[in-house]
PDB file with one MODEL, atoms N, CA, C and O in Angstrom:
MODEL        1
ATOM      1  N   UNK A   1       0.823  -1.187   0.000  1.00  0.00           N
ATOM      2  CA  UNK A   1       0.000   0.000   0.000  1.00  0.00           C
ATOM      3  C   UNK A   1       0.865   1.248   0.000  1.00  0.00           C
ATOM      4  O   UNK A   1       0.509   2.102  -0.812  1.00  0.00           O
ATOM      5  N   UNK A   2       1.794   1.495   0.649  1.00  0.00           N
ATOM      6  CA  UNK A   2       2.722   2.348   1.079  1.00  0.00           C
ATOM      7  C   UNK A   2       3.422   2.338  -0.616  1.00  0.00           C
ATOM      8  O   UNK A   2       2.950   3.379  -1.075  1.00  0.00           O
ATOM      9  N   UNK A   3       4.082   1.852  -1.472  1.00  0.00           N
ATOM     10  CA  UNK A   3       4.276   1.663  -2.535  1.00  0.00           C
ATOM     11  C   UNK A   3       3.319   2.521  -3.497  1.00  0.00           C
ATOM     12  O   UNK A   3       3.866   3.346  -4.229  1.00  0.00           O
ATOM     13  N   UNK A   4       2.611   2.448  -3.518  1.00  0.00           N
ATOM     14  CA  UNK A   4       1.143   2.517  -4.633  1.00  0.00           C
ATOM     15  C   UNK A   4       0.648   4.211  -4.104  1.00  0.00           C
ATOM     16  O   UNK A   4       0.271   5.149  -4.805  1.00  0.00           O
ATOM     17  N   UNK A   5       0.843   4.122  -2.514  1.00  0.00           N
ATOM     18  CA  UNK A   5       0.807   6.120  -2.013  1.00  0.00           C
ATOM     19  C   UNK A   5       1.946   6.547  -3.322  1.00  0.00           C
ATOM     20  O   UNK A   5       1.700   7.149  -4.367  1.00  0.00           O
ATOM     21  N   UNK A   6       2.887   6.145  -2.963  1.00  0.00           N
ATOM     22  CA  UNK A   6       4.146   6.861  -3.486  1.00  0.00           C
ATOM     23  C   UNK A   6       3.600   7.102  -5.161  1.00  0.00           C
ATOM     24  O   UNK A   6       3.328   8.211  -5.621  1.00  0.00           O
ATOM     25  N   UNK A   7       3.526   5.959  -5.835  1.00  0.00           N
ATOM     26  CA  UNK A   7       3.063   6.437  -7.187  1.00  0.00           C
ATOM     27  C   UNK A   7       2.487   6.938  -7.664  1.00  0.00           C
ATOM     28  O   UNK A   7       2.715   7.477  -8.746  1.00  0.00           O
ATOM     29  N   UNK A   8       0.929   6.975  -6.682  1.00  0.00           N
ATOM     30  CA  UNK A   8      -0.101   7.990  -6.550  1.00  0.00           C
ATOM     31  C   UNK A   8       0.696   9.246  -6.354  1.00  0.00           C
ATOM     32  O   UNK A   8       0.647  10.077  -7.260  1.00  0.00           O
ATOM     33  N   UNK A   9       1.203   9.419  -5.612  1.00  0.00           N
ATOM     34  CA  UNK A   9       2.229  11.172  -5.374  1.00  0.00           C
ATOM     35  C   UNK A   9       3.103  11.595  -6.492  1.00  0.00           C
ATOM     36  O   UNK A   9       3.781  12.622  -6.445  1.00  0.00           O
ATOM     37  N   UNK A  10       3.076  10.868  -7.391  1.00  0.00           N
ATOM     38  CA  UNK A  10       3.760  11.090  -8.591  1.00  0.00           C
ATOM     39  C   UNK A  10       5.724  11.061  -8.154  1.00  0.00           C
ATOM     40  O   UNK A  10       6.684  11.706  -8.576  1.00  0.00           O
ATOM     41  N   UNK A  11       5.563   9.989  -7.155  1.00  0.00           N
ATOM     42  CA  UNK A  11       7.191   9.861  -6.729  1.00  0.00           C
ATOM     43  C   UNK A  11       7.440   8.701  -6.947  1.00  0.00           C
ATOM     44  O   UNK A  11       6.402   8.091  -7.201  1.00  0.00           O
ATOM     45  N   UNK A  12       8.767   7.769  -6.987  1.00  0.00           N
ATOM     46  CA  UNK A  12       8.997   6.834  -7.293  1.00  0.00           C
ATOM     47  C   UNK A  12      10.024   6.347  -6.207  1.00  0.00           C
ATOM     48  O   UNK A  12      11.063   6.967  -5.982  1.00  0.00           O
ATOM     49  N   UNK A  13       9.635   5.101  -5.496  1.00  0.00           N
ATOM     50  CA  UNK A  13      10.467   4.647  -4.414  1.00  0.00           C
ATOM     51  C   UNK A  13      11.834   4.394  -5.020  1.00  0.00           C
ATOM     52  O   UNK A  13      11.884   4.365  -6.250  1.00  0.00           O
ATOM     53  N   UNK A  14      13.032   4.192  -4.281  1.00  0.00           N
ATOM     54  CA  UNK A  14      14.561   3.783  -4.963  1.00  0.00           C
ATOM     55  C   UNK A  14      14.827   2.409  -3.689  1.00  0.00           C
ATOM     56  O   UNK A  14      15.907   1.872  -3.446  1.00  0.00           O
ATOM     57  N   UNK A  15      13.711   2.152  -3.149  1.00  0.00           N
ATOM     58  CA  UNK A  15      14.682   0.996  -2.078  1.00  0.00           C
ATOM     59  C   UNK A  15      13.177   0.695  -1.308  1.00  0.00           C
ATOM     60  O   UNK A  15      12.189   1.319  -1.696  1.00  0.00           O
ATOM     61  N   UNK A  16      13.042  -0.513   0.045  1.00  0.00           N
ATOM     62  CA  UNK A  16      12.251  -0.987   0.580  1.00  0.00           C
ATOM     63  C   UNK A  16      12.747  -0.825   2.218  1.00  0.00           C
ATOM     64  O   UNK A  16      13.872  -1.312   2.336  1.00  0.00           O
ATOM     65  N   UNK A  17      12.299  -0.354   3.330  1.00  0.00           N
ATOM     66  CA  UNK A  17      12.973  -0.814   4.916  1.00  0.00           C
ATOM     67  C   UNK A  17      11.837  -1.794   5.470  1.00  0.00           C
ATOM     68  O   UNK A  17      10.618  -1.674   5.598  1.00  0.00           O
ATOM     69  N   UNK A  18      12.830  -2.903   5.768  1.00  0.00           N
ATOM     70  CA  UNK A  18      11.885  -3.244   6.788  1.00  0.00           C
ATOM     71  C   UNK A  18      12.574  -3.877   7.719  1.00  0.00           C
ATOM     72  O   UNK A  18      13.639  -4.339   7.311  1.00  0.00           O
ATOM     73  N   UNK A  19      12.275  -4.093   9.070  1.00  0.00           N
ATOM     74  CA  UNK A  19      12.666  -5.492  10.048  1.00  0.00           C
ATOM     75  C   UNK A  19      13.267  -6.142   9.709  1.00  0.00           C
ATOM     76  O   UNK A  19      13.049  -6.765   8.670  1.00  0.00           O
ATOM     77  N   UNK A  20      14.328  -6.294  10.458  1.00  0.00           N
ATOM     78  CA  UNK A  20      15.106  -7.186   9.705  1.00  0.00           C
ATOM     79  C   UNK A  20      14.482  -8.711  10.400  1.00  0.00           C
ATOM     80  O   UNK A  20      14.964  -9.611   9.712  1.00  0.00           O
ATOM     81  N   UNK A  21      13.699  -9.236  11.373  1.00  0.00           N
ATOM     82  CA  UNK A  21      13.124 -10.002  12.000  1.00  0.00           C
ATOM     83  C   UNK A  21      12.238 -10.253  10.582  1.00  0.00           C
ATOM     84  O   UNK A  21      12.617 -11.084   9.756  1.00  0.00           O
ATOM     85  N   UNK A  22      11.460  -9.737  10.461  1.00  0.00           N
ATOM     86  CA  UNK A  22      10.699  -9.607   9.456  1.00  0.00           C
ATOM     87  C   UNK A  22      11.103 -10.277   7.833  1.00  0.00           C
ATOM     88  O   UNK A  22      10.523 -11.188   7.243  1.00  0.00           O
ATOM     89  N   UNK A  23      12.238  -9.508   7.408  1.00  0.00           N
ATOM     90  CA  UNK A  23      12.787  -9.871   6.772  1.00  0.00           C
ATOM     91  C   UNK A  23      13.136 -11.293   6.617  1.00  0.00           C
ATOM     92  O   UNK A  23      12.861 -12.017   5.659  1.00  0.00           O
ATOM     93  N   UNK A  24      13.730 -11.571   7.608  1.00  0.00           N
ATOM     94  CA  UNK A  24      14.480 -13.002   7.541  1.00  0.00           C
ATOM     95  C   UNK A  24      13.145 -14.271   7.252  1.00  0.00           C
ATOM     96  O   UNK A  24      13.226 -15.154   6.397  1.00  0.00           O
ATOM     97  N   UNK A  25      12.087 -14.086   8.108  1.00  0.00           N
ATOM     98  CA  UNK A  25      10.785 -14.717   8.010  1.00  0.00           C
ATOM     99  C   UNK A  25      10.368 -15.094   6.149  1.00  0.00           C
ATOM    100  O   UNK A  25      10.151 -16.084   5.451  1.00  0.00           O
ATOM    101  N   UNK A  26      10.460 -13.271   5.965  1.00  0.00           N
ATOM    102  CA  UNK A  26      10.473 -13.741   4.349  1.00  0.00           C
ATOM    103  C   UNK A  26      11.529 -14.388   3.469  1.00  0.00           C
ATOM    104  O   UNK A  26      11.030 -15.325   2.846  1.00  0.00           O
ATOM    105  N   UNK A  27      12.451 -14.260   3.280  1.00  0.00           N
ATOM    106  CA  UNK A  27      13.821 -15.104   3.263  1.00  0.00           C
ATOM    107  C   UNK A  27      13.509 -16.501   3.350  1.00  0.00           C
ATOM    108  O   UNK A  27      13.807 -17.306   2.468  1.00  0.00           O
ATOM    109  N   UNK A  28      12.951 -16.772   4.341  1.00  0.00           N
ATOM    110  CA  UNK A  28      12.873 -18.201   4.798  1.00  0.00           C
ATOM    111  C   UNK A  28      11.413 -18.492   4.400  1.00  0.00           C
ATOM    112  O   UNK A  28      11.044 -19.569   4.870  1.00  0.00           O
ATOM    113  N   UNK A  29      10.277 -17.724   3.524  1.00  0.00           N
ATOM    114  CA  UNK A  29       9.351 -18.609   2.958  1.00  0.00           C
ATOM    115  C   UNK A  29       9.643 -19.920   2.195  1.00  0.00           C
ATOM    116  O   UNK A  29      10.674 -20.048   1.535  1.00  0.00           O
ATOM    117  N   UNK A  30       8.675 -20.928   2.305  1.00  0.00           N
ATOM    118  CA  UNK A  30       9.002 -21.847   1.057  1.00  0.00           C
ATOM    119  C   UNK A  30       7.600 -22.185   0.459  1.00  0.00           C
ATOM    120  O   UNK A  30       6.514 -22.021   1.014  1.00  0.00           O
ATOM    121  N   UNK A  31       7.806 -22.614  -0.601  1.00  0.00           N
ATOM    122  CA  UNK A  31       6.317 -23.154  -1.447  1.00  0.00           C
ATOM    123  C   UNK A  31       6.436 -24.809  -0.942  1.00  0.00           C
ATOM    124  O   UNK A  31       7.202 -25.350  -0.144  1.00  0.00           O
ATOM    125  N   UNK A  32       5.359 -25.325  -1.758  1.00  0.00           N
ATOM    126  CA  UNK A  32       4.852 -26.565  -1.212  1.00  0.00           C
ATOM    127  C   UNK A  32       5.974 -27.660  -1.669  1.00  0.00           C
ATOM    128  O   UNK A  32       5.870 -28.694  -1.010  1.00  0.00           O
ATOM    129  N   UNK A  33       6.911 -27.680  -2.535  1.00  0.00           N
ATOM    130  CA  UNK A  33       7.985 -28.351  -2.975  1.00  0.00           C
ATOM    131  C   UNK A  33       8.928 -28.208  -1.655  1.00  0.00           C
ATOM    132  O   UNK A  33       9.864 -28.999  -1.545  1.00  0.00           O
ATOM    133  N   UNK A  34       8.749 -27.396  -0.825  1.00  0.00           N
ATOM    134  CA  UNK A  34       9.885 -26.964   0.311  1.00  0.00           C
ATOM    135  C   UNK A  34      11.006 -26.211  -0.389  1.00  0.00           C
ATOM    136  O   UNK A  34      12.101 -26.432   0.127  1.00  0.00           O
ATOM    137  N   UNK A  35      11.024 -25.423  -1.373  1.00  0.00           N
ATOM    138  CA  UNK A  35      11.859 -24.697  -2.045  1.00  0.00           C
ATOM    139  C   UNK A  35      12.069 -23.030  -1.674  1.00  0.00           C
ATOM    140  O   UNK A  35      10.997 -22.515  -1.359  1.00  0.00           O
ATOM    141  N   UNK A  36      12.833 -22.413  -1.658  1.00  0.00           N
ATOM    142  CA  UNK A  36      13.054 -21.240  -0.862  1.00  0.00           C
ATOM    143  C   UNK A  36      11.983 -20.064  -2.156  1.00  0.00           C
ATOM    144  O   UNK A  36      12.335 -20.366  -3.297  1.00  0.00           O
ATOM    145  N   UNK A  37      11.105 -19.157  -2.174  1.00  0.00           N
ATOM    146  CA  UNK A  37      10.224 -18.909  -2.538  1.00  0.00           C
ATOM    147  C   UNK A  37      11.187 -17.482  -3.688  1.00  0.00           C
ATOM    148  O   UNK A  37      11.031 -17.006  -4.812  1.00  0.00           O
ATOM    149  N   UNK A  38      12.342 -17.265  -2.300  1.00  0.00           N
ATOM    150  CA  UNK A  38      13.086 -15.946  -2.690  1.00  0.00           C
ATOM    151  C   UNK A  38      14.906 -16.286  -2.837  1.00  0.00           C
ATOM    152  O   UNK A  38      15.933 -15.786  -2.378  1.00  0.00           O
ATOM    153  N   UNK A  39      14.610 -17.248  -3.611  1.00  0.00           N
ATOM    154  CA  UNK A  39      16.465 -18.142  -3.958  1.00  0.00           C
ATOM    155  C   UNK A  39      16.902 -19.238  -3.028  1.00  0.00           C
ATOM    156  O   UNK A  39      16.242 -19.650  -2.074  1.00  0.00           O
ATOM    157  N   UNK A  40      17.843 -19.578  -3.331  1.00  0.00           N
ATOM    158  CA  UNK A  40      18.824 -20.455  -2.598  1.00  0.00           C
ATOM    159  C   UNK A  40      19.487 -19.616  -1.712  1.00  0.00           C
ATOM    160  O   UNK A  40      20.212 -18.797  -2.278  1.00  0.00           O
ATOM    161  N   UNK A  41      19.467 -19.564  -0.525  1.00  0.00           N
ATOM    162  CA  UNK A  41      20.006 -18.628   0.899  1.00  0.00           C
ATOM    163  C   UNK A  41      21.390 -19.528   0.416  1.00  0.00           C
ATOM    164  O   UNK A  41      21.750 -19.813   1.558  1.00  0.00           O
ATOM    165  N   UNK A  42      22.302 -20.103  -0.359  1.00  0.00           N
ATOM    166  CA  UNK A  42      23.620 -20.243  -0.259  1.00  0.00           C
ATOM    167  C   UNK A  42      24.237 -19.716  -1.792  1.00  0.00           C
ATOM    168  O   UNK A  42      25.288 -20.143  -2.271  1.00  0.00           O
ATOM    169  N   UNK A  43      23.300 -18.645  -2.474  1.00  0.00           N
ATOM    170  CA  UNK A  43      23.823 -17.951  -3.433  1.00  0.00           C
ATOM    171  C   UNK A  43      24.011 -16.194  -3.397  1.00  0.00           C
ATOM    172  O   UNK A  43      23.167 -15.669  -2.671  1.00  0.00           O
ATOM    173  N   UNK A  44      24.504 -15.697  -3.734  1.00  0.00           N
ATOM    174  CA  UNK A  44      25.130 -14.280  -3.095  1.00  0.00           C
ATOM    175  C   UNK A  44      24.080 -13.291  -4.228  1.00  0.00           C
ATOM    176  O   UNK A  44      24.180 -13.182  -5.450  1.00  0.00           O
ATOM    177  N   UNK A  45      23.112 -12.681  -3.309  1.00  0.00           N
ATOM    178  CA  UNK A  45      22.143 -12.113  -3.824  1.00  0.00           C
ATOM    179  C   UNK A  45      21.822 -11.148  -3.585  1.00  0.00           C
ATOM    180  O   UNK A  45      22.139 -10.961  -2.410  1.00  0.00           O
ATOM    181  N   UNK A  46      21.189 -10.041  -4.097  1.00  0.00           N
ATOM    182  CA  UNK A  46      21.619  -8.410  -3.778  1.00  0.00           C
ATOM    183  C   UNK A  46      19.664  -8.699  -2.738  1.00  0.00           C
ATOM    184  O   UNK A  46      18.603  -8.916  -3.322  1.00  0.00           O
ATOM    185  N   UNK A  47      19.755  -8.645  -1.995  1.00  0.00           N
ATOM    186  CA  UNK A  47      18.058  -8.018  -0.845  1.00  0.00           C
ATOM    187  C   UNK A  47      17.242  -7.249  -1.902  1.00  0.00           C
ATOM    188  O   UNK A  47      17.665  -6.162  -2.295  1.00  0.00           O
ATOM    189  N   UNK A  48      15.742  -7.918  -2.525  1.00  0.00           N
ATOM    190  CA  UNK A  48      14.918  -7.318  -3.191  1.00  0.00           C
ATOM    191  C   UNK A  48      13.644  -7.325  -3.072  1.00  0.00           C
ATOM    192  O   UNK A  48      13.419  -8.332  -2.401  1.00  0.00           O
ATOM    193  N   UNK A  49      12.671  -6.827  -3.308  1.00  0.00           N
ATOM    194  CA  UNK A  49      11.287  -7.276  -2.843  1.00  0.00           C
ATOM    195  C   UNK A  49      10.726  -6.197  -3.686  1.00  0.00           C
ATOM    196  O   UNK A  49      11.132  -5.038  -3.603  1.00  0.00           O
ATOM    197  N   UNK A  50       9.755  -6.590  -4.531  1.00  0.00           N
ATOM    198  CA  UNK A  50       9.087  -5.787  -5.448  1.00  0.00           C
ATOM    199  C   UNK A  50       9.832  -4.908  -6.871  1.00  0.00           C
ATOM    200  O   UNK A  50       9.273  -4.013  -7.504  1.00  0.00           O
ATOM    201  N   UNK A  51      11.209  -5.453  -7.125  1.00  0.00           N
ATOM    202  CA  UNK A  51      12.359  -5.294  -7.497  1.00  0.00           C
ATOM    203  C   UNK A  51      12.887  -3.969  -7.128  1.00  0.00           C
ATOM    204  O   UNK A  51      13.223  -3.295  -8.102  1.00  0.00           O
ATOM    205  N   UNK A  52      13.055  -3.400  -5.931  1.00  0.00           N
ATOM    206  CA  UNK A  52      13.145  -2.783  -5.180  1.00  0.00           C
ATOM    207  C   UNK A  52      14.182  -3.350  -4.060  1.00  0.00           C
ATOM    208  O   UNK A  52      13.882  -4.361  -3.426  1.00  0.00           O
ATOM    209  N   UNK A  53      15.803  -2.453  -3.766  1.00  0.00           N
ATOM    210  CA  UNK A  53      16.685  -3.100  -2.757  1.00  0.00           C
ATOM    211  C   UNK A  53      15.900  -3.022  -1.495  1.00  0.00           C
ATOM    212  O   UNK A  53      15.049  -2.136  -1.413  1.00  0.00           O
ATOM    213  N   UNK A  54      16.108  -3.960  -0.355  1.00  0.00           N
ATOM    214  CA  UNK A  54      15.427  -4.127   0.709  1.00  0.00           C
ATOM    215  C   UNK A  54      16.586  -3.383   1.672  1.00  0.00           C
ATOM    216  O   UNK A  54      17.694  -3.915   1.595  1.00  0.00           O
ATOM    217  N   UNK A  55      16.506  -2.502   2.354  1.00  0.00           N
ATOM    218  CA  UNK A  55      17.608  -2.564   3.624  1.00  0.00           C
ATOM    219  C   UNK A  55      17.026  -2.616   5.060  1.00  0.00           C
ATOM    220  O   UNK A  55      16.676  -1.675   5.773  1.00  0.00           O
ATOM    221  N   UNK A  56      17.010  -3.797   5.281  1.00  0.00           N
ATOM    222  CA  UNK A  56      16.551  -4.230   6.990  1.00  0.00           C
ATOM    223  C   UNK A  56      17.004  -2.845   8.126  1.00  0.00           C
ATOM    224  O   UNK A  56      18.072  -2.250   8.270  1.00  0.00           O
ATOM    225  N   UNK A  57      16.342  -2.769   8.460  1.00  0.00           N
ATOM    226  CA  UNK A  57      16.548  -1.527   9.719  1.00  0.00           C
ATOM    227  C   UNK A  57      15.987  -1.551  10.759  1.00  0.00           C
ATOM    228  O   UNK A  57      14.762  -1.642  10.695  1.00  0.00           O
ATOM    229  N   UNK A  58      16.689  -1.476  12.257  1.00  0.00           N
ATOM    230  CA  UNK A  58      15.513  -2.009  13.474  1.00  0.00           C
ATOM    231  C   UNK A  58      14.952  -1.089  14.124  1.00  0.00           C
ATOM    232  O   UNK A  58      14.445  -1.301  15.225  1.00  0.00           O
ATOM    233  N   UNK A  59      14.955   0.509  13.328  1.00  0.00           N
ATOM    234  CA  UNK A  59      13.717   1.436  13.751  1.00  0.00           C
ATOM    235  C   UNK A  59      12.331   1.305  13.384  1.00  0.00           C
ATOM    236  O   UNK A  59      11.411   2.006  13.805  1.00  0.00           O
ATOM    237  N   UNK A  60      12.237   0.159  12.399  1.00  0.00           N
ATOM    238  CA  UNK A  60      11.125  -0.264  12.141  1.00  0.00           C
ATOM    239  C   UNK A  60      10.516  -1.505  13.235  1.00  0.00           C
ATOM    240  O   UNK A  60      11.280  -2.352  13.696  1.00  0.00           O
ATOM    241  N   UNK A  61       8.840  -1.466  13.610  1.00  0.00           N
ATOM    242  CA  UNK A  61       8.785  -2.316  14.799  1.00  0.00           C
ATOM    243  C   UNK A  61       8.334  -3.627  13.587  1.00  0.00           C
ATOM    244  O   UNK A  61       8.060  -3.498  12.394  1.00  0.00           O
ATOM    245  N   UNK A  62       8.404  -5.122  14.612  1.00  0.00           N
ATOM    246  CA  UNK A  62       8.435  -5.833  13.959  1.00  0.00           C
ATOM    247  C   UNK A  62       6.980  -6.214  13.736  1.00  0.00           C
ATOM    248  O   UNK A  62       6.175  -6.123  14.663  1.00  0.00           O
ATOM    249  N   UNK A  63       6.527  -6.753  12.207  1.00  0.00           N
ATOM    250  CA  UNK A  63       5.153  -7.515  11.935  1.00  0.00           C
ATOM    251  C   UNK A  63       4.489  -6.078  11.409  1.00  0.00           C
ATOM    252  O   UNK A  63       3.275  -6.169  11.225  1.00  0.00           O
ATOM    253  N   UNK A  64       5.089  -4.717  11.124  1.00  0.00           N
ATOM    254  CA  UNK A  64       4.116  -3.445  10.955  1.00  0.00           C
ATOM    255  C   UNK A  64       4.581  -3.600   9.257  1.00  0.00           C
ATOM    256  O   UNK A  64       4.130  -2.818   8.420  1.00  0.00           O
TER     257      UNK A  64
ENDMDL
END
C-alpha cells in the first residue's frame, strides 16, 4: 500500500525498509515443494522485494 501512495504522489520509491526479524521470516518462505520462494540462501544475492533493494533496519517495529 505504502508503494502505490508513493506512485499515486507522482514519486517513485529507490529501495524498501523493513525489520530485519521480518525480513528473515520472508527469506525463509518456502512453497509446497519446500523450495526457498526468494532463492537459494547459499547464493550471493543483492536483498529485493518488489524489485526494489530491501535494507533491513531495526527502527522499524516488527510484523508493521
Amino acid at each position: 500500500m505504502g508503494l502505490l501512495q508513493i506512485a499515486l504522489s507522482n514519486y517513485a520509491a529507490d529501495g524498501v525498509t523493513i525489520n530485519p526479524i521480518d525480513w528473515v521470516g520472508i527469506e525463509q518462505l518456502k512453497e509446497a515443494q519446500k523450495r526457498y520462494i526468494f532463492g537459494n540462501p547459499n547464493e550471493l544475492a543483492t536483498s529485493r522485494l518488489w524489485a526494489l533493494d530491501v535494507m533491513p533496519t531495526l527502527p522499524h517495529p516488527k510484523g508493521v
